[in-house]
VOGU-3710 file (C-alpha; in Angstrom, 3 decimals, decimal comma):
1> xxxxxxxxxx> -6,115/-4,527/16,329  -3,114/-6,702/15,987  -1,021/-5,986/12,965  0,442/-9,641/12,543  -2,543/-11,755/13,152  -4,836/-9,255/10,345  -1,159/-9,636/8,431  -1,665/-13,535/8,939  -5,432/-13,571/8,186  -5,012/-12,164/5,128
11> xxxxxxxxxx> -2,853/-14,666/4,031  -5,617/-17,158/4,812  -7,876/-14,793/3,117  -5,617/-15,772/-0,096  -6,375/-19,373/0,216  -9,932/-18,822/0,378  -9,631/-17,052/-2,703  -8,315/-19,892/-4,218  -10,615/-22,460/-3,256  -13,370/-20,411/-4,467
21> xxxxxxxxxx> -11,714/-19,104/-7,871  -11,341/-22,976/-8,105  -15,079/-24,281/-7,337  -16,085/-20,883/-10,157  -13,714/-22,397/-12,395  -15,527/-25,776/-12,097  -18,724/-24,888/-12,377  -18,031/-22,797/-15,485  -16,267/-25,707/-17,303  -19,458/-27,601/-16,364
31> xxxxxxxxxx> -21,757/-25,035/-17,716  -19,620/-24,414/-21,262  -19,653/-28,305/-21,668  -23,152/-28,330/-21,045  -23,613/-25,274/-23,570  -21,210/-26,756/-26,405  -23,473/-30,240/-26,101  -26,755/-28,478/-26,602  -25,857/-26,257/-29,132  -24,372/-28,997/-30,904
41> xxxxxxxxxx> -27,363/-31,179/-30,701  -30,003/-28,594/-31,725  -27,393/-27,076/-34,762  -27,887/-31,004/-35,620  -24,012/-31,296/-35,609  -24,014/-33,964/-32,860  -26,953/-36,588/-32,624  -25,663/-39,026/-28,888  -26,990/-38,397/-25,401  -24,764/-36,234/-22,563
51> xxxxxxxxxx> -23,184/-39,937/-21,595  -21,600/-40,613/-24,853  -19,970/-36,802/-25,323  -18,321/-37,030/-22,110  -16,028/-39,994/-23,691  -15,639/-37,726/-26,839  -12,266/-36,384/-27,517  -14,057/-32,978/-27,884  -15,202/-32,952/-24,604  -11,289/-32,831/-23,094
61> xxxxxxxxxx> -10,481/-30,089/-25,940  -13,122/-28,151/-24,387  -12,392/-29,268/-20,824  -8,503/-27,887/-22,319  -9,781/-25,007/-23,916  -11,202/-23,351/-21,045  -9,181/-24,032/-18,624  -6,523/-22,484/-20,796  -8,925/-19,418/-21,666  -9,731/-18,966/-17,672
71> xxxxxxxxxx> -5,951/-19,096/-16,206  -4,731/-17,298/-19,512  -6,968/-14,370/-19,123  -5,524/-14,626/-15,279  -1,995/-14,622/-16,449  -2,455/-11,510/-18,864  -4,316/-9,442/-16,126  -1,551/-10,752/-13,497  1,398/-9,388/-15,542  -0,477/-6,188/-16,483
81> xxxxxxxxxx> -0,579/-5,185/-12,706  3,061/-6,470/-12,309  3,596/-3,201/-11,638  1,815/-2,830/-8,461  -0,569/0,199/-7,845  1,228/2,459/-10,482  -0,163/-0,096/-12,926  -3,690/0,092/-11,647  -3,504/4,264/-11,626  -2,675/4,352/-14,967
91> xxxxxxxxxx> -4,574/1,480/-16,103  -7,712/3,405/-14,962  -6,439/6,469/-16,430  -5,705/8,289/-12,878  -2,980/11,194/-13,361  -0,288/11,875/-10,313  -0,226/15,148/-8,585  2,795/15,972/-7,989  3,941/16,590/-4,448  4,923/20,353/-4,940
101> xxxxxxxxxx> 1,539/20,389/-6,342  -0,203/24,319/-5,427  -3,823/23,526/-6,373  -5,948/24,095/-2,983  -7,494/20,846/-2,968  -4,368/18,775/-4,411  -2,199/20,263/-1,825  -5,090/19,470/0,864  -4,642/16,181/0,147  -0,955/15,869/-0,275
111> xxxxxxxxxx> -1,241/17,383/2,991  -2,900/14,857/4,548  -1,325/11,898/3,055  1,556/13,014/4,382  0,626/13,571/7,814  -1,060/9,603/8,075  2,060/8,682/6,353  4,591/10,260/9,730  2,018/9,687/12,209  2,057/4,992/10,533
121> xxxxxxxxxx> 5,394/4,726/9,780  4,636/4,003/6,193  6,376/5,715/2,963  4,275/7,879/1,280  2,573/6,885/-1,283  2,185/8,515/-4,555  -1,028/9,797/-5,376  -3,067/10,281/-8,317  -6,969/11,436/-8,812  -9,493/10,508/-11,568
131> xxxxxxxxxx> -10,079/13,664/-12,810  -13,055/12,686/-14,790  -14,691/11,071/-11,974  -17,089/13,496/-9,807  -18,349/10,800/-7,341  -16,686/10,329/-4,201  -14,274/7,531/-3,910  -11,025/6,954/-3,271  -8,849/3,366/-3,009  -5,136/1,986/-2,448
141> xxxxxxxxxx> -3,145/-0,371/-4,441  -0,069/-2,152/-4,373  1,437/-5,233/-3,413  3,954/-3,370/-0,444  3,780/-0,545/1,548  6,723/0,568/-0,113  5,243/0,971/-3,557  1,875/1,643/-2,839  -0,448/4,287/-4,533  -3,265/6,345/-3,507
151> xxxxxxxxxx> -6,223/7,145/-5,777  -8,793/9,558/-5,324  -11,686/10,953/-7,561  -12,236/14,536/-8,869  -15,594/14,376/-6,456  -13,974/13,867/-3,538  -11,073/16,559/-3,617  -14,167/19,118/-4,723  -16,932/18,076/-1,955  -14,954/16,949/1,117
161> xxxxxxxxxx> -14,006/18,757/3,792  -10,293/18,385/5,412  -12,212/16,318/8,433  -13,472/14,357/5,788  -11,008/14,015/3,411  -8,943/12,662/6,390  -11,267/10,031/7,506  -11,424/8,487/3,825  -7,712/8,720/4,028  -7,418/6,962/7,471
171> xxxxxxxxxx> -9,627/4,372/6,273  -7,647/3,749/3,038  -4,525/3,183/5,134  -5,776/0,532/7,102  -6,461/-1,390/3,975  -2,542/-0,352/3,847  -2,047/-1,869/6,845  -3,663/-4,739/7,103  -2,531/-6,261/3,933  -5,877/-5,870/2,210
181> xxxxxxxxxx> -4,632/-3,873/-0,946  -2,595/-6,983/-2,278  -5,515/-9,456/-1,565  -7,599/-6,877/-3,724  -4,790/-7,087/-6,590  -5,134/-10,865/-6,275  -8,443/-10,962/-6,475  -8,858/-8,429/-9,100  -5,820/-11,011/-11,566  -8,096/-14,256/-10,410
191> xxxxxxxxxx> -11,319/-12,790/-11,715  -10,252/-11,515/-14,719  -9,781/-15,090/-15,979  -13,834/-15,792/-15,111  -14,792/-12,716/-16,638  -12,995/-13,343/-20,164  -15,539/-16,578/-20,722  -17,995/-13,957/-21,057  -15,734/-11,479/-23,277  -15,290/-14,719/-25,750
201> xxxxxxxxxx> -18,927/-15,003/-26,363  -19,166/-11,225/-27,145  -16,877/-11,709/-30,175  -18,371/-14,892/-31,276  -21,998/-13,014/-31,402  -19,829/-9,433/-32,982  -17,895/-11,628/-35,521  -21,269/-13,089/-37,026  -22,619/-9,797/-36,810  -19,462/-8,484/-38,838
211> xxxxxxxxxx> -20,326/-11,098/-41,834  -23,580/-10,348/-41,988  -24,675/-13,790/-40,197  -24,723/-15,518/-43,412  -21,392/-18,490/-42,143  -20,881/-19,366/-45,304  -23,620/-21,126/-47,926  -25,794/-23,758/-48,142  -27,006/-26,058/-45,373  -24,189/-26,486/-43,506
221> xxxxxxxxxx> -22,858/-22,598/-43,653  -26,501/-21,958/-42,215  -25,798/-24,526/-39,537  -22,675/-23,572/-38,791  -24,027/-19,681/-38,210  -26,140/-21,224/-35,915  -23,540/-23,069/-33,986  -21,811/-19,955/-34,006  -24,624/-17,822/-32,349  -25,972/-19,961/-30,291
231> xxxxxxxxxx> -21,944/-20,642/-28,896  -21,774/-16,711/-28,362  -25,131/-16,460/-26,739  -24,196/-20,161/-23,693  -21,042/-18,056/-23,818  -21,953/-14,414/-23,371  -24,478/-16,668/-20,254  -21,617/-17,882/-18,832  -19,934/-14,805/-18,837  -23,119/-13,661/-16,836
241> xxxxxxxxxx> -22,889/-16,384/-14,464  -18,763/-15,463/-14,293  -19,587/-12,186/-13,339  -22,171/-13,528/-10,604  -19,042/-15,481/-9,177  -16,764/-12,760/-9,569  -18,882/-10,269/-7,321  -19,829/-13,244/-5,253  -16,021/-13,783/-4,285  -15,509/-10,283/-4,057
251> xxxxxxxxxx> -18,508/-9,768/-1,328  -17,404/-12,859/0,456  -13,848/-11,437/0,840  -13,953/-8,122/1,133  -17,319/-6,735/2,517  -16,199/-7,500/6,536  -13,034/-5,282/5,780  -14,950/-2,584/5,501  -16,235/-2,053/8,776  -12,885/-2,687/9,881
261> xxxxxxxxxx> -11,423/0,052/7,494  -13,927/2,165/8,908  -13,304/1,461/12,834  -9,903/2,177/11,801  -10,158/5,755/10,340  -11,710/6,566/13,681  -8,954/5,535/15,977  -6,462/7,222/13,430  -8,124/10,578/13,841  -10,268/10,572/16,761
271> xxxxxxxxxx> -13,412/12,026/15,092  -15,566/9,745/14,029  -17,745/12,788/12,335  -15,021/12,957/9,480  -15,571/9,506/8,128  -19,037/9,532/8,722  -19,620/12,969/7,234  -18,418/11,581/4,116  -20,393/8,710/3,866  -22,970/10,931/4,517
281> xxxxxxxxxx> -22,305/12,925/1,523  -22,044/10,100/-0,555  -25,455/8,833/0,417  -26,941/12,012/-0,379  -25,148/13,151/-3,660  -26,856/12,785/-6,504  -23,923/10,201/-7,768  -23,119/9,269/-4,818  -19,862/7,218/-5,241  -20,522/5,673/-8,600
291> xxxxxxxxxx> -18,087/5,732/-11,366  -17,963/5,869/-14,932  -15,062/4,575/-15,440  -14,960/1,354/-17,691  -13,159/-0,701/-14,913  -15,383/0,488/-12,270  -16,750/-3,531/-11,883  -12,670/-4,631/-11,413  -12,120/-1,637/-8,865  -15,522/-2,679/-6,847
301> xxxxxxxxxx> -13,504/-4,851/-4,145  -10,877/-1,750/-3,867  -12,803/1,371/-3,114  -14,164/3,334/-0,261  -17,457/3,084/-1,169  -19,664/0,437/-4,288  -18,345/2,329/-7,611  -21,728/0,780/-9,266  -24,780/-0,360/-8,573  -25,396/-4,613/-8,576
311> xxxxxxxxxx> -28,485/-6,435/-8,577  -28,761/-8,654/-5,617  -27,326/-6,146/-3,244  -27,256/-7,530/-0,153  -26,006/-11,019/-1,313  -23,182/-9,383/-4,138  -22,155/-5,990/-2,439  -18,711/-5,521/-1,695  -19,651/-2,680/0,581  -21,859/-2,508/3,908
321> xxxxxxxxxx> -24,985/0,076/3,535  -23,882/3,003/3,699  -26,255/3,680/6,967  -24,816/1,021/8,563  -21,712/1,876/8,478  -22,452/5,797/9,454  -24,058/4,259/12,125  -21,106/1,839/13,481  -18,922/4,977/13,789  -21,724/7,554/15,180
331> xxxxxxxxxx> -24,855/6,301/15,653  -26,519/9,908/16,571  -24,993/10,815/13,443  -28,041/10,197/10,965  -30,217/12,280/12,709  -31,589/15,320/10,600  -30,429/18,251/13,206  -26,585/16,607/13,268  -27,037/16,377/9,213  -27,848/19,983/8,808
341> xxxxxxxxxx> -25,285/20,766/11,242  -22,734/18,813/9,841  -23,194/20,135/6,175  -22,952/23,470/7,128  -19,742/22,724/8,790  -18,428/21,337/6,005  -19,158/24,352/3,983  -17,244/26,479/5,852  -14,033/24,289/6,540  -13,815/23,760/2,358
351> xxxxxxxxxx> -13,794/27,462/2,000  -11,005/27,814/5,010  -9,217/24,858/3,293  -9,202/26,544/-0,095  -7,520/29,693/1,619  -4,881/27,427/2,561  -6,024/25,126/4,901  -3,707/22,331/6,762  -0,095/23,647/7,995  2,205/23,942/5,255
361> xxxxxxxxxx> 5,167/24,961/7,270  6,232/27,773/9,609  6,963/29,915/7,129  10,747/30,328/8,772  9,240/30,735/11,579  11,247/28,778/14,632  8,912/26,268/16,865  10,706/24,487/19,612  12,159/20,559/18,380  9,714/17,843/19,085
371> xxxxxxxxxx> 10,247/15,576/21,362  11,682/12,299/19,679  11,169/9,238/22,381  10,247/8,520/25,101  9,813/5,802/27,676  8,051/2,226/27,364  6,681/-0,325/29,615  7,646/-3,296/27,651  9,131/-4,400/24,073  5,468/-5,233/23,752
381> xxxxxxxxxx> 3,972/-2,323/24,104  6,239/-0,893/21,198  5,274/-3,817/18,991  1,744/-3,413/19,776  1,889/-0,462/18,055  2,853/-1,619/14,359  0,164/-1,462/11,946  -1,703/0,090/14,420  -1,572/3,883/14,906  -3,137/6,461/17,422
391> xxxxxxxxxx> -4,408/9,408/17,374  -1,904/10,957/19,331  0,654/9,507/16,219  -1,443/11,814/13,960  -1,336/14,482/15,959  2,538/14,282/16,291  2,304/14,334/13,011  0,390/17,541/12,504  2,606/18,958/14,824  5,946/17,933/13,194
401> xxxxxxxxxx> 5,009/18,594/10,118  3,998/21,637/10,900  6,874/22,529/12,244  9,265/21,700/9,721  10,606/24,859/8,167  9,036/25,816/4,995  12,368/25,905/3,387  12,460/22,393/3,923  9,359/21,357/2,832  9,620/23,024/-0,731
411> xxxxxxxxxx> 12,672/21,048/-1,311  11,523/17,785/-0,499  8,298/18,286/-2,761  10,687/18,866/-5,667  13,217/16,785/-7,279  16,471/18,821/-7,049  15,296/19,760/-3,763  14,616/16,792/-2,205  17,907/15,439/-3,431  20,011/18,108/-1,551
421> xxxxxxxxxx> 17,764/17,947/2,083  19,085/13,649/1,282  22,747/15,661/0,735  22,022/17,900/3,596  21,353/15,404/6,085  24,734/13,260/5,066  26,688/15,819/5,404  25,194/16,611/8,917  26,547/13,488/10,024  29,395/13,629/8,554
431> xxxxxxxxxx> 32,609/13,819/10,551  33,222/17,832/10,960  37,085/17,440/10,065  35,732/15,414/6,814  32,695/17,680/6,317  35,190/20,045/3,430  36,237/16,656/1,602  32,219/15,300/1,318  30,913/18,527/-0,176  33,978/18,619/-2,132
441> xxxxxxxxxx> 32,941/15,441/-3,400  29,589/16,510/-3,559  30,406/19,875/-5,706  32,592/17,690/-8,017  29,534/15,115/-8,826  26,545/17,385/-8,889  28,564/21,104/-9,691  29,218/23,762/-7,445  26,069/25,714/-7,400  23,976/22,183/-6,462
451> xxxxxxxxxx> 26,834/21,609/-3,912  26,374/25,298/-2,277  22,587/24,813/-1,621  22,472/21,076/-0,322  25,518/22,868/2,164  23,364/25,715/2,802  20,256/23,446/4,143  22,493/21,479/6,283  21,696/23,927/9,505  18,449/23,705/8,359
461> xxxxxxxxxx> 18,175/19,587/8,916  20,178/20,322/12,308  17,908/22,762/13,628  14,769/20,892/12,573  15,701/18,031/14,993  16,151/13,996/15,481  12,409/13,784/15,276  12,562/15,208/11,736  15,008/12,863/9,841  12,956/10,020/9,060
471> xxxxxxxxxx> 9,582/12,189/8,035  11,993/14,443/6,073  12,921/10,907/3,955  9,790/9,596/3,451  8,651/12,773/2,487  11,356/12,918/-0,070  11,314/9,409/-1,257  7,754/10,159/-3,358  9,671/13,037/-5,058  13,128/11,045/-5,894
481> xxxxxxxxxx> 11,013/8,304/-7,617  10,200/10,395/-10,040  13,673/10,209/-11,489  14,657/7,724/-14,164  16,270/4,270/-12,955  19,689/5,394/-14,241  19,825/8,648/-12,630  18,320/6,841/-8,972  21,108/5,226/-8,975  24,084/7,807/-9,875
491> xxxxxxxxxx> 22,191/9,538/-6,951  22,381/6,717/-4,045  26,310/6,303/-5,672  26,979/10,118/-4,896  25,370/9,470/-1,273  27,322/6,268/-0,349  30,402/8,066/-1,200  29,976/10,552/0,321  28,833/8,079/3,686  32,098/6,867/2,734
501> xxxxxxxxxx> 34,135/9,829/3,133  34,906/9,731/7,145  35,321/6,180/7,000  32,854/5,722/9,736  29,265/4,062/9,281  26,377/5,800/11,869  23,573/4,105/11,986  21,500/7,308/10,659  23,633/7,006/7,690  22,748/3,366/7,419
511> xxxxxxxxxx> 18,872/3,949/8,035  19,444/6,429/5,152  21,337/4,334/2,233  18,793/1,530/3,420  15,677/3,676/2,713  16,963/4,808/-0,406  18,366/1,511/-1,410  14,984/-0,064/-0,312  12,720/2,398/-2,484  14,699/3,770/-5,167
521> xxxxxxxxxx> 16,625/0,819/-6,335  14,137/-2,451/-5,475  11,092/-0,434/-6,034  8,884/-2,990/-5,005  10,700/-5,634/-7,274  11,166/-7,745/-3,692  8,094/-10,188/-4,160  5,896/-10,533/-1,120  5,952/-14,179/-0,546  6,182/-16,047/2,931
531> xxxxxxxxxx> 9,700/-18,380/2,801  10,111/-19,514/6,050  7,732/-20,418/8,760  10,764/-21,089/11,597  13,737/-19,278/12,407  15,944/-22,065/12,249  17,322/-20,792/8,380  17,433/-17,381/9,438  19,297/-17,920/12,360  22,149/-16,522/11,425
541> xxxxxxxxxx> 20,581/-13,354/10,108  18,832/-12,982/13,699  22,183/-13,369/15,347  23,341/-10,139/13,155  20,809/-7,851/13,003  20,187/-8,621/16,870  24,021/-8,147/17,369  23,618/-4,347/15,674  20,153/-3,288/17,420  21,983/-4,356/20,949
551> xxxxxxxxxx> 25,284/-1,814/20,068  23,341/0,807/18,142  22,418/2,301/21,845  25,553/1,585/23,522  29,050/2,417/23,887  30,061/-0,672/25,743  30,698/-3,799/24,730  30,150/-5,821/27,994  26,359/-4,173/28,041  25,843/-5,200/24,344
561> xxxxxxxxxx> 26,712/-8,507/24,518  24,727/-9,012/27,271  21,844/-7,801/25,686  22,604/-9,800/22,848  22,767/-13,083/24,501  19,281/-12,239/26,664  17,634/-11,791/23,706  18,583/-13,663/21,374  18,002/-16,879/23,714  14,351/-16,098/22,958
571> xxxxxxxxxx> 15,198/-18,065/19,585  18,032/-20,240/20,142  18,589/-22,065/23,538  22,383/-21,265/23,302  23,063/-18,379/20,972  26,028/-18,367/19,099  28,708/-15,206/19,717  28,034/-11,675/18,510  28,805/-11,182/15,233  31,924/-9,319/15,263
581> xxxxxxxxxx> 32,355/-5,973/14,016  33,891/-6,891/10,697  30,620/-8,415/9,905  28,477/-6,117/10,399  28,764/-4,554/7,317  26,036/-2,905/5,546  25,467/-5,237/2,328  25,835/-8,161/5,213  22,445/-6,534/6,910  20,656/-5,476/4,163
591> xxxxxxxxxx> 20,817/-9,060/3,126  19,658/-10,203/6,678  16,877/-8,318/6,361  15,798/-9,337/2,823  15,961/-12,597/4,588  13,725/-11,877/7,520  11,266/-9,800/5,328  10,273/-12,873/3,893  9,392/-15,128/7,269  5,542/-15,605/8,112
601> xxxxxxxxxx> 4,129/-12,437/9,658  3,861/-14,056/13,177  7,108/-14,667/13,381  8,146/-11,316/12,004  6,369/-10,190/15,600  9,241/-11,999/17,538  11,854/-10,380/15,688  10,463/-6,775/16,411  9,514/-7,356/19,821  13,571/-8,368/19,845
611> xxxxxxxxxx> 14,805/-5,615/18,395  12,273/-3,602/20,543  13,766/-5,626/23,567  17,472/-4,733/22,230  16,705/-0,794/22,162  14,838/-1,413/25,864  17,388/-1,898/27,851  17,713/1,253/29,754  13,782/1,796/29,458  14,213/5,123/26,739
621> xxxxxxxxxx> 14,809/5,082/23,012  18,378/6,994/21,802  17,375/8,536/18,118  19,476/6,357/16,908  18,002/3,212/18,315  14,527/4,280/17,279  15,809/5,206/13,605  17,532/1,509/13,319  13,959/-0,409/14,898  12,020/1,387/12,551
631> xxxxxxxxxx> 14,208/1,230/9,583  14,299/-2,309/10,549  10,186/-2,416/10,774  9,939/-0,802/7,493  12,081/-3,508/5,769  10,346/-6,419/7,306  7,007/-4,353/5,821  5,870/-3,584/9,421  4,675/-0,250/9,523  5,793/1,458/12,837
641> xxxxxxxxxx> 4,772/4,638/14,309  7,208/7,170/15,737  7,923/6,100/19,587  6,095/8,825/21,166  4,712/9,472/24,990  1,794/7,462/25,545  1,813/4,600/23,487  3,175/1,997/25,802  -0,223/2,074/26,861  -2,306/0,687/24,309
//
């Protein structure tokens, strides 16, 4: 799977939505002129054939009218879910477990989120259940990685096994990563303007219920009640035949992506019984994956599996049979023995799960570091792996975060907590004759006690390793969300200063104030919108970032530059010099890569396979090269796995 061609043909995905949101909106401005004409002519109001009422002013007031009802019913749903995901959670009523959550199948889950979030490169999303909801289904939402929410039901936390659980959850971050979750929030703003023809004619038919159908007396009240009703009734058809559109476009874009989803969550986890095991339990509960919820027909595009039932299922489904797609991942898996088998699997690994079930820490127990990077064959090879996970990345994963100290990972699940393992790790990098002036700093903006126990994890970060400083942020980012805007940003204040303190500027402290800059601060306020389809007006934001990934792994100048120049001929036949150290300031490459985040996603492949190229030259990845590329990766909204043995051959 290539993460920048499924990147582009999503985009193309959008235009088809727009061609056929336009050809729906046609046909239902044909079909209410149409239903205005007859119910004019049989009220007796108008008395000329279909020819003359198409030169009547009416007929453009109407032509007006619903074109203005369509797009403004698009506009309202549009700014509702302005908000991304978070919108859509609490639009459909989800509530958030919080990440210090101790509830055996919350913390399951948590738990698992958290590992497919290390072992993709992707932040970790916030998650939320529908506790009213006893089906099994789950979905994602958002319009970036970065602000992206996860939503499961009730059903599925109570009847799913961790195997399970993980293969729903590996096939909800494909949608992730293939830029399916904001087509869905596209699609769900476009249809909302079809559907609202049909919401018009239920008032019309409730508001001549409410007066007792009388319209007024005499003749021409009577006829005017009848206008009336038989308005809300061509409406409330229309709204019918919106709704036949709506799940039409839905099918059309979204059905194929589920195999996909599905093919993913396999390759994720290597067990293709987990995904299909909880299929299988949807086809055989008694609700299956239906929901009650009353915007179960706008989530039917987002879900793991058809939240209602439709008629015309194989035209309108938004969803594959469920057999069919059991049997694309295991096809000896719908056999009765493997069933039986399976079910009474799944029995048992709930109740292990409930006793405490995935790897929650060590406990203070010490496990040897992790490995961090290793070799690759080819710039290639590392960019072959964005978007596009292993199973050996989520077994790293389960490994790391396993062995994270459980000191470290109550902290991070908790506000105050997570703030001082953010403190911790700045002041491990801090220069040791500066170290007394930063928590000085520290004590004197967040008090002494705060101070002592962000100081007193700093060992803690040390011991834990390289391969444990980006996990440990994502991990905490979730957590530091929850704070209020004001206080998010007295916090990344307090941490810049204190960056500021030795004078100096790593690049782990960079990768740091960039992540929380990037998540705390913009929030997903940076719109996802393609600006450039050539590097030529981002050439000079190429020439700096390339200029910092070619001296983040090397001491000498001479070997920089000549890395520079190699690679950066890839986009200009004679590059330009190295930016100079005095540029290469922070704000300078936080706006370069604001720039670059918005070129077209095959292009965004040439700048990380450069950047990959840059960190290459010695064939190994320094920690600090591999924190910058994926730092960088995460900006551009390029999900990148951690650099691990083995991947160079995918």
């Amino acid at each position: 799977m290539n993460f920048f061609e499924q990147q582009h043909r999503a985009r193309r995905r959008t235009w088809l939505l727009v061609l056929y949101f336009l050809i729906a909106v046609a046909l239902i401005i044909a079909a209410v002129e149409l239903g205005v004409y007859y119910a004019l002519l049989f009220g007796g109001v108008y008395h000329h054939d279909l020819h003359a009422w198409l030169l009547e002013p009416a007929f453009l007031w109407i032509l007006a009218g619903t074109v203005l009802v369509i797009f403004s019913g698009t506009a309202y749903t549009a700014a509702q879910l302005s908000g991304g995901g978070r919108a859509l959670a609490e639009m459909v009523g989800a509530t958030r477990i919080h990440p210090s959550t101790q509830q055996a199948g919350e913390r399951r889950l948590m738990n698992v989120v958290e590992e497919m979030s290390i072992a993709s490169g992707t932040p970790v999303p916030a998650v939320y259940v529908m506790e009213d909801e006893s089906a099994i289904n789950a979905f994602v939402a958002g319009t970036r990685p970065a602000e992206t929410v996860l939503v499961v039901t009730r059903g599925a936390l109570e009847q799913l096994s961790r195997d399970e659980l993980q293969g729903v959850i590996g096939h909800e971050y494909s949608h992730i990563l293939n830029g399916d979750m904001r087509l869905n929030i596209r699609l769900m703003s476009v249809l909302a303007g079809i559907l609202l023809i049909g919401k018009l004619g239920g008032f019309l038919l409730r508001s001549l219920r409410g007066s007792g159908g009388r319209g007024g007396r005499g003749r021409d009240g009577g006829n005017a009640a009848l206008v009336i009703l038989a308005l809300g009734l061509i409406l409330l058809v229309i709204g019918c035949i919106g709704v036949f559109f709506g799940r039409l476009i839905k099918a059309a874009v979204s059905r194929s992506r589920e195999f996909l989803a599905d093919a993913s969550s396999v390759q994720f986890t290597r067990n293709p019984d987990g995904i299909a095991g909880a299929l299988w339990k949807i086809k055989q509960g008694v609700e299956g994956s239906l929901l009650g919820n009353v915007h179960a027909e706008d989530l039917s595009h987002f879900c793991f599996a058809k939240p209602l039932n439709v008629s015309f299922s194989s035209l309108l489904a938004t969803h594959p049979p469920i057999e069919d797609r059991i049997n694309a991942v295991n096809p000896r898996f719908m056999t009765m023995a493997r069933a039986r088998q399976l079910t009474e699997r799944a029995r048992q690994r709930i109740g292990e799960d409930k006793a405490g079930a995935a790897p929650a820490g060590t406990g203070g127990r010490e496990l040897p570091p992790i490995p961090f990077v290793s070799s690759f064959a080819s710039a290639q090879a590392v960019a072959a792996t964005i978007g596009n996970p292993a199973a050996h990345h989520v077994d790293h994963a389960v490994q790391l975060r396993a062995s994270l100290p459980e000191e470290l990972l109550r902290a991070v699940h908790e506000v105050g907590g997570a703030r001082q393992v953010i403190y911790a790790l700045l002041l491990a990098g801090t220069d040791p004759k500066q170290q007394p002036a930063a928590r000085a700093l520290l004590a004197k903006q967040e008090g002494e006690e705060f101070a002592a126990a962000a100081d007193g994890l700093v060992q803690t970060v040390v011991r834990a390793g390289a391969a444990a400083r980006l996990p440990l942020i994502n991990l905490a980012l979730p957590v530091l969300k929850l704070m209020p805007l004001e206080q998010r940003h007295a916090f990344l204040n307090t941490a810049e200063a204190i960056i500021a303190v030795d004078a100096r500027r790593t690049v782990s402290e960079f990768v740091l104030a960039t992540l929380l800059r990037e998540h705390l601060i913009v929030d997903g306020g940076m719109v996802d919108v393609v600006k450039y389809n050539s590097f030529d007006p981002v050439t000079a934001d190429l020439r700096l970032l390339i200029t910092v990934l070619a001296r983040a792994g090397t001491p000498r100048p001479d070997e920089a530059a000549d890395t520079y120049r190699r690679v950066m001929a890839a986009f200009v036949p004679k590059p330009p010099d190295p930016a100079a150290p005095a540029e290469c300031t922070v704000p300078a490459l936080n706006r370069a890569l604001h720039n670059l985040s918005m070129l077209a996603p095959l292009l965004k492949h040439s700048v990380i396979t450069a950047g990959a190229d840059c960190v290459l030259r010695d064939g190994r990845v320094a920690p600090a090269e591999a924190e910058l590329l994926q730092v960088t990766a995460e900006v551009l909204d390029c999900p990148m796995p951690p650099l691990l043995a083995g991947s160079s051959s995918q």
